[in-house]
C-alpha positions in Angstrom: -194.4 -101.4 78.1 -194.6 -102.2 74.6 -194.7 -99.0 72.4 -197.6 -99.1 69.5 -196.8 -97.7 66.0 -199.2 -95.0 66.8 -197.2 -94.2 70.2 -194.3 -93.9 67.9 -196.1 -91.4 65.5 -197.1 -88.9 68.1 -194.1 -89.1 70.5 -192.9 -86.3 67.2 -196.1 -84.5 68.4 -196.1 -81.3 70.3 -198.2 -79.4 72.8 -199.7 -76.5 71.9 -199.5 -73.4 74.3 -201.9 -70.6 73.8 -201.5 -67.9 75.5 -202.2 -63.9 75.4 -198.8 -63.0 75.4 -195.5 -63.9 77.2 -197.4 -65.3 80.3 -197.5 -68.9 78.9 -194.2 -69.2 79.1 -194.2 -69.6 82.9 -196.0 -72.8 81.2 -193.4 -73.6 78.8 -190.2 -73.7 81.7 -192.4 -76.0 83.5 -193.3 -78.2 81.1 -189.5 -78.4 79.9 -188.7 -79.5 83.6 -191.0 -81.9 84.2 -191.3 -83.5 81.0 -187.9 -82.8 79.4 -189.2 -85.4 76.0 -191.6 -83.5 75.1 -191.7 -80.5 71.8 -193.3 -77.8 72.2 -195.3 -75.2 70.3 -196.6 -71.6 71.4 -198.7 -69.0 69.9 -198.5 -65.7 71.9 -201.5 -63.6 70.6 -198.9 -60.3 71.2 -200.7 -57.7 69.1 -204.0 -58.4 71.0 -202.9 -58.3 74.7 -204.2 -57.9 76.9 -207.1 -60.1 76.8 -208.8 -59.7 80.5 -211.1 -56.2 79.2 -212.3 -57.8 76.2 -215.6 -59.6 75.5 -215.7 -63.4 75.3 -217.1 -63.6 72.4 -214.0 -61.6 70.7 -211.4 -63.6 73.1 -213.3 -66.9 71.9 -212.2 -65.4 68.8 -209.1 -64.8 69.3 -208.5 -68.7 70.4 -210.1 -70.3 67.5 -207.9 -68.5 65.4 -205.0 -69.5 67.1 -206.2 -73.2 67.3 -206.8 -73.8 63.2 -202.9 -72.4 63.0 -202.0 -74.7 65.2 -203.8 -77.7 63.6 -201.6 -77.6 60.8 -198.4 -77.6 63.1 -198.5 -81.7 64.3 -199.6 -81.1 68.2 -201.5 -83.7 70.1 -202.9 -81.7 73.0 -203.4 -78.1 73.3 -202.9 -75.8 76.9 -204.9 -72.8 77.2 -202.5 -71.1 79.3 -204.2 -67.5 79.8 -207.1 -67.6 82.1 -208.9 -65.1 80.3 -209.3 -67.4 77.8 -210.1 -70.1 79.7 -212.6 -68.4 81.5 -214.4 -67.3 78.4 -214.8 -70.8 77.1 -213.0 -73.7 77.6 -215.9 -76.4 76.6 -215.9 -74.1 73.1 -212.5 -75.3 72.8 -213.3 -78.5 74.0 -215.5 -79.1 71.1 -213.9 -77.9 68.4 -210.9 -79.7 68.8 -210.2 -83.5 68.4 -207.3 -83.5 70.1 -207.7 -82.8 74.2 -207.5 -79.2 75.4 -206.8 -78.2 79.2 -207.2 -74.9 80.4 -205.5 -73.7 83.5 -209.1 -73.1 86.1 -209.1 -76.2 87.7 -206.0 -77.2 88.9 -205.6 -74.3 90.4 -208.4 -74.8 92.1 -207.5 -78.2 93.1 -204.1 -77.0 94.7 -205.8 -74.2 96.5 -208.1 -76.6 98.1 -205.2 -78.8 99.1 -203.1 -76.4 100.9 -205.7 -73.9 102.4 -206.0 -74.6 106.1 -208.3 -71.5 107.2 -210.9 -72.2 104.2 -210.4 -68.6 102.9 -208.9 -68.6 99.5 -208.1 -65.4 97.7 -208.1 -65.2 93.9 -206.2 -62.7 91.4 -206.5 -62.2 87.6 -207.1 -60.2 84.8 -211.0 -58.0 84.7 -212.5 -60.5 82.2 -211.1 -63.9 84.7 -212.6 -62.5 87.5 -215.4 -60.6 86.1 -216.5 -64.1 84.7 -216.1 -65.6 88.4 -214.9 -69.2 86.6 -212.9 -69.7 89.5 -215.6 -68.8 92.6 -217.7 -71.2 90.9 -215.2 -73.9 90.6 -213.9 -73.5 94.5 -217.9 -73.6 95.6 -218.3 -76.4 94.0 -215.8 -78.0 95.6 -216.5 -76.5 99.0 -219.7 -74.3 100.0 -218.1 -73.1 102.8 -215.2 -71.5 101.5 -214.8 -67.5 102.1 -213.5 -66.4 98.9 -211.7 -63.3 97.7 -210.9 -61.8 94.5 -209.3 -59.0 93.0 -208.9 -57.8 89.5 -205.4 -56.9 89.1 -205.3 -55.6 85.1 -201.9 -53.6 85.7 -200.1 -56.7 86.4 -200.0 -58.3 82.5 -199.2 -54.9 81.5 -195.9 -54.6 84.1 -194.6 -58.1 82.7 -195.1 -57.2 78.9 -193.0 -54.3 79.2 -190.7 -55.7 81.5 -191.6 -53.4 84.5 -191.8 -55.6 87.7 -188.5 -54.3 89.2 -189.4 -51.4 89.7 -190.7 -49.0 92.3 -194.0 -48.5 90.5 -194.9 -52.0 90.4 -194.2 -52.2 94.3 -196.8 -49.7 95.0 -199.3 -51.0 92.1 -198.8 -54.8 93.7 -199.7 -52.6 97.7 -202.7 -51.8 96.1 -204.3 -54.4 94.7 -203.1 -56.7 97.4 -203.6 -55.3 100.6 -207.6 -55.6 100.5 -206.8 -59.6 100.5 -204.0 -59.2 103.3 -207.2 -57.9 105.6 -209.4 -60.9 104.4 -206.9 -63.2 106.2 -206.2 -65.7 103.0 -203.8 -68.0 103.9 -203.9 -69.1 100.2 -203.8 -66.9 97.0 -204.4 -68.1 93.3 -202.2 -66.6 90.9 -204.9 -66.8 88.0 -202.9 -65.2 85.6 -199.8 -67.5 83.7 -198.1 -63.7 83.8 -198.3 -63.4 87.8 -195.8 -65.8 88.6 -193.0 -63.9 86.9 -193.9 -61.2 89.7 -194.0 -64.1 92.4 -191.5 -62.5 94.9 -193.0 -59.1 94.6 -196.6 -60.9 95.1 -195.2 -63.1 98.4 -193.5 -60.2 99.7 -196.8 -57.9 100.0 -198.7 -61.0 100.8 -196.4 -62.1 103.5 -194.5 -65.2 103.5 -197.4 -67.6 105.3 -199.8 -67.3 102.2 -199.3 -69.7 99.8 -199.1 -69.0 95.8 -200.5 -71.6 93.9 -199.2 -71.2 90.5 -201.1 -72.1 87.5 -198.2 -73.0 85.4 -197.1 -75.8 88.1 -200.5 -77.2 88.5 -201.6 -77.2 84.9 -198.4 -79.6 84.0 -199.6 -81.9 86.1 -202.4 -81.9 84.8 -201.1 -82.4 81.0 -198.9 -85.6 82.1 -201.3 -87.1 83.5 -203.8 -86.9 80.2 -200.6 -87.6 78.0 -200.4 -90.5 80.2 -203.5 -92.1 80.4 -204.7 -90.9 76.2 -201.4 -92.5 75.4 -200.3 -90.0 74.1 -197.0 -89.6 76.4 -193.7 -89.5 74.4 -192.1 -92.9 74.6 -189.0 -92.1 73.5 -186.3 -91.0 75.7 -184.4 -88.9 73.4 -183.2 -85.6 73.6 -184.9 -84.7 70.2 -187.6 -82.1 71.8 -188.3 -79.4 69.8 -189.5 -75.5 70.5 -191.1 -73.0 68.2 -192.4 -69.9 69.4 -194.9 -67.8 67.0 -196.7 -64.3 68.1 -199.1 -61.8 66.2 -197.0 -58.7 67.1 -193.2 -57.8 67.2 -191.2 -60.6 68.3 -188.5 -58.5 70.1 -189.7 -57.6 73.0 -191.4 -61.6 73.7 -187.5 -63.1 72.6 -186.7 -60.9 75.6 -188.9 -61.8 78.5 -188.5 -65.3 77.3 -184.6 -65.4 77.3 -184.9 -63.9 81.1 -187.8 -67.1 81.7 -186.4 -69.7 80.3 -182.9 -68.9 80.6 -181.7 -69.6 76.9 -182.1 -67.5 73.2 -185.4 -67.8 71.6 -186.4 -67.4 68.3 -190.3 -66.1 67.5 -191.8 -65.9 64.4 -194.5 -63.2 63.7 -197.7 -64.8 62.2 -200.6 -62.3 61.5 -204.2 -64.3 61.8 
């Protein structure tokens, strides 16, 4: 395929990853696995997590702040990797941006369609995700007939940020919130949080191991090749050149940390106050 000059100008572009704190990095490992070319650039909004209990017109916000930084930092698409944010307004995004924005919603959706066998389909995710009931409305649409169930689990972003999961209080938080959708029979279970998968295991164990996770952070990456494919906008070059930088509103510390456990490597952050 021949490679246009403007091919060649934004195979140096990056993605943007917005996210509410270090959850969007379950986004980051998988797009560095899956499409190893391309740079990277996160903003994790650290000194306003959570953003599940707030209003959507603050988290709306919160994103359009996030987005005019990253305009002036050479991306060419932009991943709203928390659901909260997602959920309270995508198409806002949409609009304001020339450059495409995803969110993570509906691929989800999509996989959980794909793999439920029983039709019922439980959902998990911060107060303002389900609250907003993005997700029941995107599965109905798909299917009428579904049975859907969803639960609000707001301790869960809190357990990852401070690096908590391994412990015996998480276990009984994660019986808790779980066990309702155990009794609803769901033989699939949408982790609608970018943070949940970093509990997976604990999730699976309490759900039992015949319930499938569909993770956001997976599904979403397909999602972005395929737009980077068909926009042209997919980095031609097979170099090892990609780049990551890593920016947050609140102390860096604690985020270098979680992501050095994620992604398996030291990280740098830089604080930017909006």
């Amino acid at each position: 395929m021949t490679v246009t000059d403007e091919q060649l100008i934004n195979a140096h572009k990056a993605i943007g990853v917005i996210d509410s704190g270090v959850g969007g990095l379950t986004v980051v490992s998988e797009i560095s696995r899956r499409l190893p070319h391309e740079s990277i650039i996160y903003f994790g909004d650290t000194a306003r997590m959570p953003y599940g209990p707030r209003p959507n017109e603050e988290v709306r916000r919160f994103v359009f702040e996030i987005i005019d930084f990253l305009k002036h930092q050479e991306i060419k698409l932009i991943v709203i990797a928390c659901n909260s944010a997602t959920a309270a307004g995508l198409s806002y995004y949409q609009r304001l941006c020339e450059q495409p924005v995803v969110g993570v919603i509906e691929p989800g959706v999509r996989a959980a369609l794909q793999h439920s066998h029983n039709r019922r389909i439980g959902v998990i995710g911060t107060a303002g995700t389900i609250g907003s009931g993005e997700y029941e409305k995107a599965l109905q649409k798909n299917d009428g007939s579904l049975h859907i169930a969803s639960k609000a689990c707001p301790l869960f972003v809190l357990l990852v940020e401070n690096n908590l999961v391994d412990t015996p209080e998480a276990q009984k938080v994660a019986e808790e919130y779980l066990e309702p959708l155990v009794g609803e029979g769901v033989d699939t279970l949408i982790l609608g949080c970018t943070h949940y998968p970093l509990m997976t295991g604990l999730i699976q164990g309490v759900m039992g191991s015949s319930v499938q996770l569909i993770n956001s952070a997976e599904e979403i990456v397909t999602e972005v090749d395929d737009i980077l494919i068909n926009s042209g906008l997919k980095n031609p070059l097979n170099s090892n050149s990609s780049r990551y930088r890593f920016f947050v509103s609140g102390d860096p510390r604690p985020f270098e940390e979680v992501g050095f456990k994620l992604l398996q490597r030291e990280i740098k952050a830089y604080q930017v106050r909006l």
